[in-house]
C-alpha positions in Angstrom: -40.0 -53.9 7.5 -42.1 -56.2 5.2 -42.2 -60.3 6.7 -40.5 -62.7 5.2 -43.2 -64.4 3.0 -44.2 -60.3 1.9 -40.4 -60.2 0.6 -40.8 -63.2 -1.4 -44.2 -61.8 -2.6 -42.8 -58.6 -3.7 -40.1 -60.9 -5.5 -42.7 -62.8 -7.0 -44.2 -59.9 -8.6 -41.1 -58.0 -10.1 -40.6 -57.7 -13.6 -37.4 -57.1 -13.6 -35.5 -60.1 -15.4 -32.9 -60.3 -12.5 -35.4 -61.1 -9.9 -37.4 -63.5 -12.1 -34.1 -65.3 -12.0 -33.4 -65.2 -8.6 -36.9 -66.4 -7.9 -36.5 -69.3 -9.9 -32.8 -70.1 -8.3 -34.4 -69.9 -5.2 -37.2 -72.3 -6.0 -39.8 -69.5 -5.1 -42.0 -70.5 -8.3 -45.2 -72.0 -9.4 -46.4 -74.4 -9.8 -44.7 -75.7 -6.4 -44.5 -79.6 -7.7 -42.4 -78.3 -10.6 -40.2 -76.5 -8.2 -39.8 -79.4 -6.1 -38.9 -81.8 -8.9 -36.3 -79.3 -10.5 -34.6 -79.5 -6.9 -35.0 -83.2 -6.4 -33.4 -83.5 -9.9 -30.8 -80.9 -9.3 -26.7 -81.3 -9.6 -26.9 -79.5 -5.8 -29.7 -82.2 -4.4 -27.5 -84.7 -6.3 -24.2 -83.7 -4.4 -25.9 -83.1 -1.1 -27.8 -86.8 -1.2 -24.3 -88.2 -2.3 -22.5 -87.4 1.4 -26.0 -87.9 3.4 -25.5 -92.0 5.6 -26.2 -94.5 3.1 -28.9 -95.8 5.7 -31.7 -93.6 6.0 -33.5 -92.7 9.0 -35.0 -89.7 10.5 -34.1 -86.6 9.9 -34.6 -83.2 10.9 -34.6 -80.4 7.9 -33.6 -76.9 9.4 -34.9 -73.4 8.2 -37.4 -75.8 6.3 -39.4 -73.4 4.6 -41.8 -73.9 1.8 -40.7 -77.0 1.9 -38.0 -77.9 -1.0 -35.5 -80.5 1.1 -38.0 -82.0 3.6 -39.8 -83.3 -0.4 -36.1 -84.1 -1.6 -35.4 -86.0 1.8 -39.0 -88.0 2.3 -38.7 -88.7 -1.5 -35.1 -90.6 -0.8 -36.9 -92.4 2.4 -35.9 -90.5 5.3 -38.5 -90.1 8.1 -38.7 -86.4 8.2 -39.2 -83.2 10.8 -39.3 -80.3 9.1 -38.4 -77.2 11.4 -40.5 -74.3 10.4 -42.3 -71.9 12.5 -43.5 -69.2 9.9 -47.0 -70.6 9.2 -47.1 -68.8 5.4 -49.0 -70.8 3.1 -46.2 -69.6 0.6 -42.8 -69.7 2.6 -43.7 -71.9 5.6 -45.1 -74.5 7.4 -48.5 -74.1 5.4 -46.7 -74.5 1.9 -44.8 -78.5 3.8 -48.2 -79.7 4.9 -49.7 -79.3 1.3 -46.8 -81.1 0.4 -47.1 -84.3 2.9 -51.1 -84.6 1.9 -50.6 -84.3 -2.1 -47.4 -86.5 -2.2 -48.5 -88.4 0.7 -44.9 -88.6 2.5 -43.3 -88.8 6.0 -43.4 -85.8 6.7 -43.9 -84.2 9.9 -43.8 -80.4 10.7 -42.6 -78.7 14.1 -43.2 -75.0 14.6 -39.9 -74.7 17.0 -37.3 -72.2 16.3 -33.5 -73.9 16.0 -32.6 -73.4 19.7 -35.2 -75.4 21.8 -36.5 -78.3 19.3 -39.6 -80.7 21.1 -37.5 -83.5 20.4 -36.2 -86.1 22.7 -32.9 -86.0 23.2 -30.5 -88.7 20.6 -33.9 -89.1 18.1 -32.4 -87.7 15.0 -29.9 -89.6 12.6 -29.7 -86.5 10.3 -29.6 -82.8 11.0 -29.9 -81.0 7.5 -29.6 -77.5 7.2 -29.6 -75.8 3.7 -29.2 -71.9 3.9 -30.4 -72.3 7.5 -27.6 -72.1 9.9 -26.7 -68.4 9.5 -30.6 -67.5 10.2 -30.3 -68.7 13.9 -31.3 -66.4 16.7 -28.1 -68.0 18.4 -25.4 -70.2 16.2 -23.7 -71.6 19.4 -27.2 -72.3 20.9 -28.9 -74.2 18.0 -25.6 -76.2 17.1 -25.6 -77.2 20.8 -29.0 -78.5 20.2 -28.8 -80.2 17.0 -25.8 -82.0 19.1 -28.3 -83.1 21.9 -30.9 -84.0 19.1 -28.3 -86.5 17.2 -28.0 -90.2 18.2 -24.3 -90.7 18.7 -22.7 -91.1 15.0 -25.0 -88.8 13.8 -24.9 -86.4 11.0 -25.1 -82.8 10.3 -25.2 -81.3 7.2 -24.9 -77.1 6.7 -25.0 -76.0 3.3 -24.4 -72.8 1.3 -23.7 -70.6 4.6 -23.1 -67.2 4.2 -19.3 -66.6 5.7 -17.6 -63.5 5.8 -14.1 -62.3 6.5 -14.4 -60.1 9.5 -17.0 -58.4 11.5 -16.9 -55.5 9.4 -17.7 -57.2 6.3 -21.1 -58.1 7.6 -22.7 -54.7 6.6 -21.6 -54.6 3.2 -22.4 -58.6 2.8 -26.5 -57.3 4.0 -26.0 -54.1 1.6 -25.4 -55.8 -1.4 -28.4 -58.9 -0.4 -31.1 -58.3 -2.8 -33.8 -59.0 -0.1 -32.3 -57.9 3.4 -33.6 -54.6 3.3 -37.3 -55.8 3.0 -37.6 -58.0 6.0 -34.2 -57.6 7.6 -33.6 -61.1 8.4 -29.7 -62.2 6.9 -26.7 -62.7 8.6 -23.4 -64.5 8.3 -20.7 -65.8 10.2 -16.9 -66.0 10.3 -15.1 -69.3 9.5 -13.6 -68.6 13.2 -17.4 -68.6 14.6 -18.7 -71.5 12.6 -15.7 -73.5 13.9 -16.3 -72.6 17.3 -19.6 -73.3 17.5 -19.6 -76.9 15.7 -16.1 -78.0 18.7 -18.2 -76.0 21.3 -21.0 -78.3 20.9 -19.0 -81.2 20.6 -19.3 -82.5 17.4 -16.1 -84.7 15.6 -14.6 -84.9 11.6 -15.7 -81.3 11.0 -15.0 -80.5 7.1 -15.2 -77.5 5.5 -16.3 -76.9 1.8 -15.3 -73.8 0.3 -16.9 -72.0 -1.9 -15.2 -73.1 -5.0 -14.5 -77.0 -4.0 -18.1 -77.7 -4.8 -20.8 -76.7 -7.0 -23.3 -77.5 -3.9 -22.0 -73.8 -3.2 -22.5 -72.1 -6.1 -24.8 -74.1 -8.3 -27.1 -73.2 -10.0 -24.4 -70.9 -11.6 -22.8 -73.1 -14.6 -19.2 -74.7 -14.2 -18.3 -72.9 -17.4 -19.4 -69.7 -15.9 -17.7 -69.9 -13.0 -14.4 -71.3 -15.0 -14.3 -68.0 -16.8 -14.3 -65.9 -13.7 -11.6 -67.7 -12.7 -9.5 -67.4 -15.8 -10.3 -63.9 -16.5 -7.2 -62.4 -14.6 -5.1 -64.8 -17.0 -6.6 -64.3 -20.0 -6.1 -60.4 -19.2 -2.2 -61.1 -19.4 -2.1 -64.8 -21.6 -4.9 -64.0 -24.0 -7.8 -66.3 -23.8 -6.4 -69.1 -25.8 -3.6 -70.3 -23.2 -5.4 -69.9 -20.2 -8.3 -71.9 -21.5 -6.2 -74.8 -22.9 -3.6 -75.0 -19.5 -6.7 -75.4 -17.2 -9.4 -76.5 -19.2 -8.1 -78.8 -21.2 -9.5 -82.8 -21.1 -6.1 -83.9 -20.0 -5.0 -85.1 -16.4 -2.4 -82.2 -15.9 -5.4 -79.5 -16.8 -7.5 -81.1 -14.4 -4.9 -80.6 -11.5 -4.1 -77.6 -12.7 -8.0 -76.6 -12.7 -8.1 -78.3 -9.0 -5.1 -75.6 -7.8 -6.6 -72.7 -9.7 -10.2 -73.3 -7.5 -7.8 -73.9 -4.5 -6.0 -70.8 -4.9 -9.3 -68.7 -5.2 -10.9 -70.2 -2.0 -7.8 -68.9 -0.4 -8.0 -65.4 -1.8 -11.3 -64.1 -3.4 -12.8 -63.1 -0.1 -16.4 -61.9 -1.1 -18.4 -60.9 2.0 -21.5 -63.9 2.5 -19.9 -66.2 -0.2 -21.2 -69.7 0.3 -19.7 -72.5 2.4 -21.0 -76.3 3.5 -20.0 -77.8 6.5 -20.4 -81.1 7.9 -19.6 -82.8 11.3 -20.6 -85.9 13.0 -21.7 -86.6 17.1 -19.1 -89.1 18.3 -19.9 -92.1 19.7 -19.2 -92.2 23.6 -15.8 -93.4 24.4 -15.7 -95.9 27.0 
């Protein structure tokens, strides 16, 4: 098995035009400022910032990486831990600290893994996970300390986590993961065990996002693209023309109409690792 940051190298280095894609989608590229801006700038960052507290504070980035949301986070003015314990210069905690001495920000990194964090306990007003949650060693374990980490009214964030149907699903989610085979590092959950573990660690006002509710989940894939999936089994009976005009139309009934279609095929296209986002709060103490 190769590491993580010799996967991303070997990405790097294809030629092949599907992997230069996913390179860029993945904000793997060079120059690392213009990968950091085209995130910051993003419709995803956009979304995300929209449901973060209106007051920033300090906030804990999960999975942190080479860095992308602990920039996007300092940038808006939060006070920011970045959790990263792969020291790669490319991929890790190397690749953040050239980021908080070029852009000078407030940013500070901690080499922890997601289940024992040298925090105190009630420090963080923000727990922000993008792509993260699914990599713990131990989902109960980590939610359970994010939980212990958040002041009361505190805010997590998990986004684009890989959920599957059933257990048996998980093998052919890994098979068909362009990278998994290289390093061996993905997973994903049910919705039953991503429930669990969020009530089991106590958190309140736990909402789900699936994966067609949002483009969070599925950006950067265009909205037209991912309108013409949807309408594809119509236009197979309809034709394209009627299809396109009852739910794509720039009239208030299309845009119901466009609003069931989604909601229909959250509840039935069942792709193993398609993407949720999840968000919960830690209650205040009840007297």
């Amino acid at each position: 098995m190769l590491s993580w940051e010799q996967s991303v190298e070997w990405l790097r280095s294809s030629v092949e035009p599907q992997h230069k894609a996913l390179v860029k989608a993945c904000y793997f590229d060079d120059p690392l400022d213009e990968a950091l801006n085209r995130y910051f700038n993003s419709l995803e960052w956009s979304l995300l910032s929209n449901m973060l507290p209106d007051s920033k504070g300090v906030a804990l980035d999960v999975g942190a990486g080479r860095g992308i949301c602990s920039y996007a986070l300092a940038k808006s003015g939060w006070a920011v831990f970045s959790l990263e314990p792969d020291p790669s210069t490319l991929v890790g905690s190397g690749a953040i600290n050239f980021i908080k001495n070029e852009f000078s920000l407030d940013i500070s990194v901690l080499p922890d893994y997601s289940e024992s964090v040298s925090l105190p306990d009630s420090s963080l007003d923000l727990v922000f996970c993008r792509q993260a949650l699914h990599h713990s060693n131990n989902l109960f374990d980590a939610l359970t300390e994010f939980y212990r980490l958040l002041k009361p009214g505190g805010f997590l964030i998990a986004a684009r986590e890989h959920v599957i149907s059933s257990p048996q699903d998980l093998q052919q989610f890994l098979d068909r993961h362009p990278l998994h085979y290289l390093y061996g590092g993905e997973n994903a959950y049910t919705l039953k065990t991503y429930k669990s573990a969020f009530l089991n660690a106590g958190f309140k006002s736990l909402k789900l996002f699936p994966p067609y509710s949002t483009p969070i989940n599925y950006f950067p894939t265009e909205e037209s693209t991912i309108n013409e999936a949807l309408l594809l089994p119509f236009q197979k009976i309809l034709g394209k023309r009627l299809p396109r005009k009852l739910f794509l139309s720039s009239n208030p009934l299309s845009s119901r109409l466009n609003t069931l279609l989604r909601s229909v095929a959250n509840q039935f296209i069942h792709t193993p690792g398609r993407l949720y986002t999840f968000t919960a709060v830690k209650p205040f103490a009840q007297s």
